[in-house]
C-alpha angles and dihedrals in degrees: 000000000000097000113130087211100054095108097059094045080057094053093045087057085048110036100027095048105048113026105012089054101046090054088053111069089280093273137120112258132206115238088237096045079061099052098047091043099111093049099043104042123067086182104035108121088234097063104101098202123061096217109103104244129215125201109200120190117319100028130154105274133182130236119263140207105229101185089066101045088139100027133107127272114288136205093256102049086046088059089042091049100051082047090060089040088059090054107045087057089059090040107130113224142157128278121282122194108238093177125017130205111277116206111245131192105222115214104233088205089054112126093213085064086196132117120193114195096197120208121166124180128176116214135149109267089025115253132241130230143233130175129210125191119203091353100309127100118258106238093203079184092060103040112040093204084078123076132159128223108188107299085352143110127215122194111190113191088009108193131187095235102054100025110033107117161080111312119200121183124215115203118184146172129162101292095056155284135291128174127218120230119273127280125205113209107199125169130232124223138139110210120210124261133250115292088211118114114248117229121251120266113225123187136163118253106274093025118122121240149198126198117196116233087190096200119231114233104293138168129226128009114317139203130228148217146161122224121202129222090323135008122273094039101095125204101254102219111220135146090302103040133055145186120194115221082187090051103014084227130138121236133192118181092200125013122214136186086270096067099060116123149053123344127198125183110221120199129186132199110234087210111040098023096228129157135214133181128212125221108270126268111212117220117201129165121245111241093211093093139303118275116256123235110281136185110270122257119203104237109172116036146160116268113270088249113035112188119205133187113222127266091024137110113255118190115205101199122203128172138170145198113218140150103246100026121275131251107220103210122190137214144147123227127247089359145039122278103251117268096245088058114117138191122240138178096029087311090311095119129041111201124189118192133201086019112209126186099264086062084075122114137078117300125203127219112191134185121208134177138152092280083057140269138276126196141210134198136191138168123240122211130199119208129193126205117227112288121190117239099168119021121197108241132211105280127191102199124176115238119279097032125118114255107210111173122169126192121188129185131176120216138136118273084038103255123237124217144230144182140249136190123187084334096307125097130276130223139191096248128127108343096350115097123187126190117161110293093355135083131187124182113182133213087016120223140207081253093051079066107109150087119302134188143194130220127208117174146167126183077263109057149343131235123180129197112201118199130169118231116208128196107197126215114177144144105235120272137196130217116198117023137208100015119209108216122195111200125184113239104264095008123117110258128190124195101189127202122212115153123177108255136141122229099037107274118237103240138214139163140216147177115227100308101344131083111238110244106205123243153152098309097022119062140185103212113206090248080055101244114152116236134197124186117210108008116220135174089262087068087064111125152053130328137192132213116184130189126198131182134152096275094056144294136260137187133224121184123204123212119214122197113179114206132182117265115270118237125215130199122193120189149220081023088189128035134174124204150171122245100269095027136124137236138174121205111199117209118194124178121195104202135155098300089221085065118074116226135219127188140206139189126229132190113186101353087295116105122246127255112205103184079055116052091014092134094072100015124063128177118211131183115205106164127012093253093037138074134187125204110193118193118202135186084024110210129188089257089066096068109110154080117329120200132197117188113190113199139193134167090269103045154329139234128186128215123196125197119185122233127201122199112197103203140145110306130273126246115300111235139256105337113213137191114234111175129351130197117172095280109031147044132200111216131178134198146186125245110260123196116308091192094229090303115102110243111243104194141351122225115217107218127185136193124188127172092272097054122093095237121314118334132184128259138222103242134190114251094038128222096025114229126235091238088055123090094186142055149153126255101204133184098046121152111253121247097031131123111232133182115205129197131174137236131206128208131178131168095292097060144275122322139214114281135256121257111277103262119233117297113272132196111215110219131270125265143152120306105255094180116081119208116272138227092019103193136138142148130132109081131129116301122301082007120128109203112193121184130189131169114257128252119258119253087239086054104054093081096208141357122302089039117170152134137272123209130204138182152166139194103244127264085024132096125224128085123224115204130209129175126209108195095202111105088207105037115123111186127049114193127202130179137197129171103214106058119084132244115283089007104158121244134176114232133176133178128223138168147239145183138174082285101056149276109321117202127298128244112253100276114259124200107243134184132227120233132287097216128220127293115311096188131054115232121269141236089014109193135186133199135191114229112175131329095285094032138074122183109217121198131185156152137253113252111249115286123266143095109336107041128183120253089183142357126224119203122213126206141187144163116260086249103052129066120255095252095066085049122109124246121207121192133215116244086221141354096307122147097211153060161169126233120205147179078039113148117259132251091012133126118241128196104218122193128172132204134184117239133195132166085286103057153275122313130205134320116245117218120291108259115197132228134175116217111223127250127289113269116249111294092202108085121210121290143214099017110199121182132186131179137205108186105315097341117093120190114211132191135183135183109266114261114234125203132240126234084255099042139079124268115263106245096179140289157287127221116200122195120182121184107224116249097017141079093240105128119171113180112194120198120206133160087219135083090242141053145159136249137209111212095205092192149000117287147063131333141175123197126201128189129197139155127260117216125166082254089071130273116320133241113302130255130242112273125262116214119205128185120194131169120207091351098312142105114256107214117240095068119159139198136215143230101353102345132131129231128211108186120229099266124186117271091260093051097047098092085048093056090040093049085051086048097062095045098063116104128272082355110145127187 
């Protein structure tokens, strides 16, 4: 196109719109907004300092170009941007503390023995750092404890004598001082207590107490407790006992035997952790009496004035002695204790936490008990540190302006303020005027350049705001220069001139040779932009600004280009859609061809973000000069404005187009209850959005706390009209709150529903729902039981709802009524003692509420109840099976009304009564069982009853049995085994029987094979049997005696071990037992024959 300038007009389209802007908070931005970026923004990421700056009058200032005050980054700005950012990297300025001294608390009994104090400051050259202690300066050369590393400082073999104190640290460079807040170093220790042995405490039973704890040296704060007798055995605090966190005592308001012993105050460091124990105080009883009861005296309590600092926990303790205990009440005078107090310590402590300033005043603890009362009462202050309202900020002046700078802080007590310059004090003298948190210097001077700070201060804390102060000096200066300027033909146009200069230039402009003489068309603005009305061709050309002070001049031209005005067509400009359907809107610019284009879409004024709503919205670029914007998947949310801005170097026009989304219709409005019966409800509405499709009809729905959501109601007319605004829901149940809400649909679909209306109770009226599965039967003798399922809330229809029953004995004529006023009852009884068992009767079941009867349930035929046995069981029989089991045997009573459906046995021993005996029931309708874990050798008294859902029927005569005797406690013994191939013989020593024993019958073998389920029991009436091993593996045998009490006690077990069906030698036995080892065939009678010959062996 012939411009020398066309490719950064490409890169401004590229670059300034994509990634500049959206670094820029997505927004457009002005070129000179850019270039002035790192003055005007204390936020901005490219400030390099964190201190906030300020630029009063006569400041440096940038070029701008004034024909794009609204219009996307440009090449040229850009350059002109990364060129500021350059500089401002290499920008000199004072130091800024990036980390101030903490205080710290230093264990003393810490093995590192060093201390470091950091401080840290950026500044441009970078500062360097002093420290003072106390006020005077720390000399790291003459005290070789001190060392510095960079900004910090490094205390080796700190000690609290030399070294406890406030720190301040001083960091400098050229341009000035500033010093840090103040640090206090402590040190934290416990000492050790006394060895001297404290004297012993008497009192007399019922006397209060108080036991000294009598802290060691400590630092800081410390906790205590009170061990008893031993550690670890702690003191438990409770109404009677106490332990001052304030004193470290121990208090007990009234001492009892219990108390007597050895007491031990035990303190604890909150720093280090370390414990320390006191000697023991011994506490006796004095044997002259016991202490009558006695008024209480407040005898711990918090100080008359307590200060807080806000936002802590403060605890308020009060304890008193007293005979009987004392109750510790709270209040606060002339007010209420704040809700997030709480009491502690059985009300003996009221602590209040995050504590604010209207939790000020004086505040009463009072104990009372049956003697009298005392009181005692203390203020508590609140006290704020200094906190900045207003902060001073960097300022650049020129020379000869008046500085005026205010700081303001709150804090209670309300904090002063004083100056700083370059770390030394301020006065009001000559041009410096002080007065509280604000300074003013006039007719600054290059002197007046430095760090300042100001101070802000209460008997409580210390905050400090640092701010540099630059006086600038400079021959004007130009960047960039020259400017290149694109104006629209007939169009204003500004070329604006502002050098960097200090003091202000003094400015004036010309065309070619000649000084412009301002007129008409052609104006000098105060801020000395130059400003032409009504650009024409004839404009075209070069012009000079040129600034002059006393330090030098300098000179800026401005290039103006005048192009023709650049026309833009949007179309369609009105469109019309379907929800779901797609458009496309087509913007063309016709512009000066020498000029590129960019374009940008709008909705609503607000600019489109195509990453974010891509999936609806699509930029397309057809032509050079033409985009395209398609919307897809169109919604209701996408009707609107749509906006297309074409833009060139020289100017911009913007072009709308309207488009219009039909679409279901939007939520009718409020929805109100007009009138209400017990079964309708009039409601009316107001007409909602139809979205540019006529709405056709409105559906009434309802929801009431028995549907299931919102359903839809029957409604008069039917079905409701889109013209009409009111309707009637019909067919509701009286007596239910409903909400009701209304729906719109056109042609297009269904729409969002209306707001619920207000909750509405339909009328009362009579039940219409009778009661359903009417039933009954079983009950007690001569009882009717009759059972229906109760009628539904929704279905009561109004208050004092109930039922009615009726009922008849069948074939006769008469009903009786009667009513059950529970509107959930489910059962009615009646009883009457002359009708028999299972005699028919008709029943039916009706309603009834405050508004009359409702309808009855279909009548059912339903039978009395058959009552519970009438006769005890027959031929009851007992047998003794063993010691711990009894067989019992019987017969059915006779049949007839009142059948078992069950029996239950009792049993007891012939020497209790039959109500500590034990009852056992049958799981059916079984005449028999077995009674076991009963004792041996004992006679039992057994009786048996029938029992049904009725109840139990009578007992049948006791019947006695005798259990047998125990079986034999003694197990086999000496057990002896030998095998020949898979048989093994085993032998054992005869059991014999107690007196109180059974007598032994014979016995049972059992052999178990390890890891499987394979059991063989084997039953002889000898002391010997023998055993068929049917395959390899592992088996345990076990021997004990039969007796007709039961088996006997259990052998010991036998282990054997074979290996493809035969003994491996080497088995043992265990306990008492015998082993004869696996011998070949032609030694087994020997083995045999050594076997028998062993002493008390039997076989």
């Amino acid at each position: 196109m012939g411009s020398p300038w066309k490719p950064f007009l490409l890169l401004s389209v590229i670059s300034g719109l994509s990634d500049f802007a959206r670094a820029v908070a997505a927004r457009p931005i002005s070129y000179a907004a850019v270039l002035r970026m790192k003055q005007d923004s204390s936020s901005s990421v490219l400030n390099l300092r964190s201190r906030p700056r300020q630029h009063l009058g006569g400041g440096l200032a940038t070029p701008d170009w004034p024909a794009f005050s609204s219009h996307p980054l440009s090449a040229l700005s850009l350059l002109s941007f990364q060129e500021d950012n350059r500089r401002g990297e290499s920008e000199e300025f004072g130091p800024v503390f990036i980390q101030e001294p903490d205080d710290v608390i230093f264990p003393l009994d810490s093995d590192e023995k060093k201390v470091m104090m950091h401080c840290e400051a950026r500044g441009n050259p970078p500062p360097t750092y002093s420290w003072h202690i106390n006020g005077t300066e720390v000399d790291s050369e003459t005290d070789y404890r001190y060392s510095f590393i960079d900004g910090d400082l490094l205390i080796t073999n700190a000690s609290e004598i030399t070294d406890y104190g406030k720190y301040q640290c001083k960091a400098e460079n050229s341009f000035g001082t500033i010093l840090s807040r103040d640090a206090l170093l402590q040190f934290a220790y416990l000492g050790a207590f006394s060895t001297r042995t404290r004297g012993g405490v008497s009192v007399r039973e019922g006397q209060g107490v108080v036991l000294m704890c009598t802290s060691p040296p400590h630092s800081p704060e410390i906790i205590y407790s009170w061990v008893f007798n031993e550690f670890p055995s702690f003191v438990a605090e409770d109404s009677r006992r106490f332990i001052s966190q304030d004193t470290g005592n121990l208090y007990i308001s009234k001492v009892q035997p219990s108390d007597v012993g050895s007491y031990i105050c035990l303190v604890k460091n909150t720093v280090t952790n370390a414990r320390v124990l006191s000697p023991p105080t011994p506490l006796t009883l004095k044997t002259d009496g016991v202490m009558g009861e006695y008024e209480p005296k407040i005898e711990v309590h918090f100080p008359t004035s307590v200060l807080a600092a806000k936002g802590v926990t403060v605890r308020l303790e009060c304890f008193a002695l007293g005979n009987p205990v004392p109750t510790i009440t709270w209040r606060k005078i002339n007010g209420n204790i704040p809700k997030k107090a709480r009491l502690r310590k059985s009300q003996a402590v009221l602590e209040i936490s995050n504590i604010q300033l209207e939790d000020s005043g004086t505040y009463e603890c009072k104990a009372e008990n049956l003697r009298g009362g005392t009181a005692f009462k203390g203020h508590l202050q609140v006290y704020t540190l200094p906190q900045w309202v207003r902060m001073i900020n960097d300022t650049q002046m020129d020379s000869g302006e008046k500085l005026q700078w205010e700081c303001k802080a709150i804090g209670r007590p309300r904090p002063t303020y004083r100056w700083l310059r370059n770390g030394l004090p301020l006065t009001s003298q000559g041009r410096v005027e002080i007065v509280n948190g604000e300074l003013i210097i006039h007719k600054v001077q290059q002197t007046d350049s430095g760090m300042y700070q100001c101070v802000a201060e209460n008997k409580y804390g210390t905050i400090y705001s640092n701010a540099e102060l630059k006086i600038l000096a400079s021959a004007p200066v130009f960047v960039p220069n020259p400017i290149r300027v694109i104006a629209t033909l007939g169009k204003d146009v500004s070329l604006e001139c502002k050098p960097r200069a200090s003091p202000k230039p003094r400015i004036t402009w010309r065309r070619g040779d000649r000084r412009i003489q301002p007129n008409k068309r052609i104006m000098l603005l105060r801020n000395n932009t130059l400003k032409i009305v009504n650009s024409s061709r004839a404009d075209e050309g070069n012009y000079v600004c040129r600034a002059e002070n006393q330090l030098g001049s300098a000179e800026m031209t401005a290039m103006l280009w005048v192009k023709e005005a650049m026309r833009v067509v949007l179309s369609p400009s009105r469109v019309e859609v379907t929800v779901g359907e797609s458009v496309v809107l087509s913007c063309k610019a016709t512009h000066d061809t020498s000029l590129d284009v960019a374009f940008q879409w709008f909705f609503n004024q607000e600019p489109i973000n195509f990453e974010q709503d891509g999936g609806h919205f699509e930029y397309i670029q057809t032509q050079s000069s033409t985009v395209d914007l398609m919307i897809r998947s169109i919604l209701l949310k996408h009707a609107g404005k749509y906006g297309c801005r074409a833009q060139t170097s020289a100017d911009a026009v913007f072009a709308e187009a309207e488009l219009l989304v039909r679409g279901p219709p939007g939520p009718p409005g409020v929805v109100i209850v007009e009138e209400i019966t017990d079964t309708t409800a009039t409601l009316s509405w107001t007409r909602g959005l139809d979205n540019h499709s006529p709405i056709s009809t409105y559906n009434l729905q309802a929801r009431s706390p028995f549907s299931l959501g919102w359903q839809t109601v029957k409604t008069d007319p039917d079905p409701v009209t889109g013209d009409m605004e009111s309707s009637m829901a019909v067919e509701l149940n009286p007596w239910v709150e409903y909400e009701f809400r209304v729906v719109a649909s056109n042609a297009i679909g269904t729409g969002d529903p209306s707001a619920p209306s207000r909750r509405v109770r339909t009328k009362e009226a009579v039940p219409s729902v009778a009661p359903l599965n009417v039933g009954g039967g079983n009950g007690r003798r001569h009882e009717l039981v009759i059972s229906w399922e109760p009628v539904s809330e929704e279905f009561q229809n109004g208050e004092g709802f109930g039922y009615i029953v009726a009922f008849r004995a069948n074939g006769t004529r008469g009903w009786k009524e009667k009513m059950v006023t529970s509107a959930d009852a489910t059962m009615y009884k009646y009883r009457d003692e002359t009708f028999p068992p299972l005699t028919p009767f008709e029943v039916k079941v009706g309603v009834y509420n405050n508004k009359g009867d409702g309808p009855f349930s279909d009548v059912v035929i339903i039978h009395s109840a058959e009552g519970e046995p009438r006769e005890a069981p027959s031929d009851v029989k007992a047998y003794s099976i063993s010691s711990s089991e009894i067989r019992i045997t019987w017969k059915p009573p006779s049949p007839g009304p009142g059948k078992p459906r069950g029996y239950e046995v009792s049993y007891w021993k012939e020497m209790e009564q039959e109500e500590a005996g034990k009852k056992q029931c049958t799981v059916k309708n079984e005449t028999s069982m077995v009674l076991t874990g009963l004792e041996g050798n004992s006679l039992y008294l057994i009786a048996v009853k029938g029992f049904n859902s009725i109840g139990q029927g009578p007992a049948s005569a006791a019947v006695t049995v005798k259990t047998r005797k125990s079986p034999p406690a003694q197990p086999p013994a000496n057990l002896m085994w030998i095998q020949e191939g898979n048989n093994v013989s085993l032998s054992w020593d005869p059991v014999k029987a107690k007196d109180n024993e059974s007598d032994v019958i014979g016995y049972m073998v059992l052999l178990k094979q390890e890891g499987r389920s394979y059991n063989q029991v084997t039953r002889t009436i000898n002391p010997s049997t023998v055993l068929s091993l049917p395959e390899g593996g592992t088996y345990i045998i076990e021997v004990c005696a039969l007796s007709e009490g039961g088996e006997g006690a259990i052998s010991s077990q036998v282990r054997l071990v074979t290996s493809s069906g035969t003994l491996k030698a080497g088995v043992r036995a265990k306990s008492n037992q015998c082993s004869v080892h696996c011998l070949p065939q032609s030694l087994t009678w020997t083995a045999l024959l050594l076997v028998i010959l062993v002493p008390s062996a039997s076989w």
